[in-house]
C-alpha positions as CSV (number, residue, x, y, z in Angstrom):
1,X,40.1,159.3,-60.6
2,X,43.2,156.8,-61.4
3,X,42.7,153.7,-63.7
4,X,42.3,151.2,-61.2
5,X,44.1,147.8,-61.3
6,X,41.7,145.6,-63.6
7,X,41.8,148.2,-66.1
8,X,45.2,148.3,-65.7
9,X,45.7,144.5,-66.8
10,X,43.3,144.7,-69.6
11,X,45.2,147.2,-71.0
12,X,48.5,144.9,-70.3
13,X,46.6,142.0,-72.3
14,X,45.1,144.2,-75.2
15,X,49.1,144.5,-75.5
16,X,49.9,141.6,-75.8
17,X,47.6,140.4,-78.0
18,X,48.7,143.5,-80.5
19,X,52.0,141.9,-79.9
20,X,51.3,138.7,-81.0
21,X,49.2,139.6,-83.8
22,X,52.5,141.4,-85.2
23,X,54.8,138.7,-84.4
24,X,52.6,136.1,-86.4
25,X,52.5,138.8,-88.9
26,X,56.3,138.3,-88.7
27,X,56.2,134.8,-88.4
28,X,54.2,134.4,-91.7
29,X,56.4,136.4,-93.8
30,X,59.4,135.0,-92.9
31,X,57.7,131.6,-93.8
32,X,56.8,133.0,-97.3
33,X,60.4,134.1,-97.6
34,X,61.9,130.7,-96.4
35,X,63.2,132.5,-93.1
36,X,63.2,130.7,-90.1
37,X,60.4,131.5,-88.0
38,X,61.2,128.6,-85.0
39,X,62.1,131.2,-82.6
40,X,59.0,133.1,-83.2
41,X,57.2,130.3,-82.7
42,X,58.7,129.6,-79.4
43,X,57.5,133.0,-78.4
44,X,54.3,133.2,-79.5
45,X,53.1,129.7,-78.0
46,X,54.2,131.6,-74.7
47,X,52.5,134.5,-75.4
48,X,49.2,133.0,-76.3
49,X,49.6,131.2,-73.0
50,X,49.9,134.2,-71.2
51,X,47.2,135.5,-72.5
52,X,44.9,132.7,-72.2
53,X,46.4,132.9,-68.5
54,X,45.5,136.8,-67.9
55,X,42.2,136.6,-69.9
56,X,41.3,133.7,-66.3
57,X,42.1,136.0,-64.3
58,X,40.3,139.1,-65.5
59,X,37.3,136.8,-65.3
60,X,38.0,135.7,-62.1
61,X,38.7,139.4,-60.6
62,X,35.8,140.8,-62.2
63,X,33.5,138.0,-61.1
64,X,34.8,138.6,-57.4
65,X,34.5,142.6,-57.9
66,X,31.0,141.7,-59.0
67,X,30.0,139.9,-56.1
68,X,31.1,142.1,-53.4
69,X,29.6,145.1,-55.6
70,X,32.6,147.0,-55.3
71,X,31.5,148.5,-59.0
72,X,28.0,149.1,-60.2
73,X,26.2,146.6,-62.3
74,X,26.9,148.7,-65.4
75,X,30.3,148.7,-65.3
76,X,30.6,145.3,-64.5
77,X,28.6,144.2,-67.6
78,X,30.7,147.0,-69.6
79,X,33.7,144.9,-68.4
80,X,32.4,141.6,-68.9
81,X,31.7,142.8,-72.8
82,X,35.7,143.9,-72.8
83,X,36.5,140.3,-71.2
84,X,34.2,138.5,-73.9
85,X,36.0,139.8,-76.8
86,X,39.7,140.0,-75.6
87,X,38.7,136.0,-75.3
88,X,37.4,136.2,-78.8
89,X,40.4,138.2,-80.1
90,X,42.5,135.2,-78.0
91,X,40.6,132.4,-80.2
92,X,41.5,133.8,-83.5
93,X,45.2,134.4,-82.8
94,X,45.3,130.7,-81.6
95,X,43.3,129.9,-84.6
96,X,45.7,132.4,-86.8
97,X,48.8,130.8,-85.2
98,X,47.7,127.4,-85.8
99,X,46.8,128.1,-90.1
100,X,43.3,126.9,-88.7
101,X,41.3,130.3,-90.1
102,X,38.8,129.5,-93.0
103,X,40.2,132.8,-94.8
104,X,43.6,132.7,-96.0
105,X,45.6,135.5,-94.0
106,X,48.3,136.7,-96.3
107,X,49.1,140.2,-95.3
108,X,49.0,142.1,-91.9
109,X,46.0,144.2,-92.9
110,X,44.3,140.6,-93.0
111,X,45.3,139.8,-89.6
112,X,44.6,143.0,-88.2
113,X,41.0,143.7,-89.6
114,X,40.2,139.6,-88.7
115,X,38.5,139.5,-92.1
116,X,39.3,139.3,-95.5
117,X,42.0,141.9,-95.7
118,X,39.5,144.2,-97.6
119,X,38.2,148.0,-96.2
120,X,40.5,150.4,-94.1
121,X,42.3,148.6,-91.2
122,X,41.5,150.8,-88.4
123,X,41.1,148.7,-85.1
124,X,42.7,146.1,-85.1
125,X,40.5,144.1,-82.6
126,X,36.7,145.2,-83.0
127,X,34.8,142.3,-84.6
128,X,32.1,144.6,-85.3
129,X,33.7,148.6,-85.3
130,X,31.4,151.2,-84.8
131,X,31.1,154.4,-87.0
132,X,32.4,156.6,-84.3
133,X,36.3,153.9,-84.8
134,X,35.8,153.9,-88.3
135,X,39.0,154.4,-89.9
136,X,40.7,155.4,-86.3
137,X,44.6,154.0,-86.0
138,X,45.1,151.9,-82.7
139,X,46.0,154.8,-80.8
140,X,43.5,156.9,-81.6
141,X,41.1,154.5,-80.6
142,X,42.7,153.9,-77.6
143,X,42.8,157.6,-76.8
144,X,38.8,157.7,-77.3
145,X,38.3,154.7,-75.0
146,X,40.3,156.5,-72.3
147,X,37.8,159.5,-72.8
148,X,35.0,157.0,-72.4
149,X,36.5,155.8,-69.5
150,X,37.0,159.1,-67.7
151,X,33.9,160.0,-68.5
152,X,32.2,157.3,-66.7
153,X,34.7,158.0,-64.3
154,X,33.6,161.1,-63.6
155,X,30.2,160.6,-63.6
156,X,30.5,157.6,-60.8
157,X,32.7,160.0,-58.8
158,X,29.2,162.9,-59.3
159,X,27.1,160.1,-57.9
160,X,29.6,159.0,-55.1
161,X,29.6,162.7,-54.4
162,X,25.2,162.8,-54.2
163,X,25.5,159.7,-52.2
164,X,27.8,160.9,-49.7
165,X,26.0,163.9,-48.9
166,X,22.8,161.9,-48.5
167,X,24.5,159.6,-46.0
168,X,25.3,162.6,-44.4
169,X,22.1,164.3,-44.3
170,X,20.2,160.7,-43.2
171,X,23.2,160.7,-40.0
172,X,22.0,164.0,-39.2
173,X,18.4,163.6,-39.5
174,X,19.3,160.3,-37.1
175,X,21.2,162.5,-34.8
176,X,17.9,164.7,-34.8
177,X,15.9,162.5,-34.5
178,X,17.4,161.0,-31.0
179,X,17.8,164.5,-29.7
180,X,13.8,165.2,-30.6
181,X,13.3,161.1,-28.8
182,X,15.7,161.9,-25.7
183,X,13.3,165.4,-25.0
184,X,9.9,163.6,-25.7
185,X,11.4,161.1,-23.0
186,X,11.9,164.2,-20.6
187,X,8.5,165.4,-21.6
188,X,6.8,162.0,-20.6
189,X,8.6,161.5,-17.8
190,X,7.7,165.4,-16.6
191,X,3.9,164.9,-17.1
192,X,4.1,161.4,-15.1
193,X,5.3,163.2,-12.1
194,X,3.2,166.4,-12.8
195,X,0.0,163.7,-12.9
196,X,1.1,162.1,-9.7
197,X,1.0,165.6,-7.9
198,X,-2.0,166.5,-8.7
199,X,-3.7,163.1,-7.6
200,X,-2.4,163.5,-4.5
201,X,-3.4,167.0,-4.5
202,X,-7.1,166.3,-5.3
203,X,-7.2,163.2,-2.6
204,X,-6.1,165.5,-0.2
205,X,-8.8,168.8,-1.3
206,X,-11.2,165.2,-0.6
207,X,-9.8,164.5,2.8
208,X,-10.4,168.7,3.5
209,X,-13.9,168.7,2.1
210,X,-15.0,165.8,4.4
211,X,-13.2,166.9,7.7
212,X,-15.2,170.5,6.7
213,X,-18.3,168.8,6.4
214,X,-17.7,167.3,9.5
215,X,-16.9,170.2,11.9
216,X,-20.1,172.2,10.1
217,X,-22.8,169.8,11.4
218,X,-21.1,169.2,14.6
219,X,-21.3,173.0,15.6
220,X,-24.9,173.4,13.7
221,X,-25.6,170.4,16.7
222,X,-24.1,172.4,19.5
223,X,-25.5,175.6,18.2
224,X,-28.8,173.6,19.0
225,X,-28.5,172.7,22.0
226,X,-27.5,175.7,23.3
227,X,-30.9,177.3,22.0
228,X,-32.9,174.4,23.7
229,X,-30.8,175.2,26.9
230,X,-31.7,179.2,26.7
231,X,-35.5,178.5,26.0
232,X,-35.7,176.2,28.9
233,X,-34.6,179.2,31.0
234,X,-36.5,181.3,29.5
């Protein structure tokens, strides 16, 4: 499965902020060295602007992603996590670019760990690195989030996959299901007629019985007579 578009611009804007984290890196040692860092400035106020500008929008993408639950719930809270601290990584490069941290930030290992400048400086945006970054360069980092990512990737594309095939069966079991309705239908509409038929039927045998019982006594009558008729003869 391809990266799709928001993880596209997150990657864009972890970037940049790399990039402005080493051009106030820059910036600072030229001021130690009585360079001058104006132009760096210029481009850094844009940059953190830009930033600020793409962090909105993530939010706002991700919140309308969200909402028509074009990704699951788990994703979207993974993402919201990767929003939350590109935002936090934003606040202390303002705060770095401004002199307003509380630790002094001499060196680039300062800057990049967003401590003290003590321990290895491995990534340079994790407030709080796992064991599994520990001591990891940028890339390498990058490289096992990618793995992450595909991973997931693969596992929503399995369960895409199951759900599919049980749309699929649940359409087929609907198409079976108004076949089996469509011949109980024919069924009913068969014994209705077969019902009417043999009413009929059995008022008719009715109408025979009593026309039979009819004829019978009227020759038993005649039958009668006739006897009377020969012993008055007789």
């Amino acid at each position: 499965m391809s990266q799709d578009l928001w993880l596209q611009n997150y990657d864009a804007a972890c970037r940049l902020a790399q990039e402005i984290a080493e051009n106030i890196h820059e910036r600072n040692r030229q001021q130690r060295t009585g360079g001058n860092p104006a132009k760096l400035n210029m481009t850094l106020r844009a940059s953190l602007q830009k930033l600020k500008q793409n962090i909105a929008q993530l939010r706002e993408t991700l919140n309308q992603t969200s909402a028509q639950r074009r990704i699951m719930q788990a994703e979207a809270n993974r993402r919201q996590t990767l929003v939350d601290d590109l935002a936090t990584r934003e606040t202390r490069l303002n705060a770095s670019f401004k002199g307003d941290l509380s630790e002094a930030e001499p060196s680039r290992s300062s800057l990049m760990t967003g401590g003290s400048g003590s321990g290895p400086a491995g990534n340079p945006w994790l407030v709080n690195e796992s064991e599994e970054t520990r001591g990891l360069s940028f890339g390498e980092i990058k490289h096992h989030q990618q793995q992450i990512i595909e991973a997931q990737d693969a596992g929503l594309d399995a369960l895409a996959a199951v759900i599919s095939r049980q749309k699929q069966m649940g359409q087929e079991i609907g198409n079976e299901l108004e076949e089996q309705n469509e011949i109980i239908d024919d069924l009913a509409q068969l014994v209705d007629k077969t019902d009417s038929r043999i009413k009929n039927e059995t008022h008719r045998v009715k109408l025979l019985d009593t026309k039979s019982a009819s004829c019978g006594m009227q020759l038993v009558i005649v039958l009668l007579l006739i006897a009377i008729i020969v012993v008055a003869v007789w």
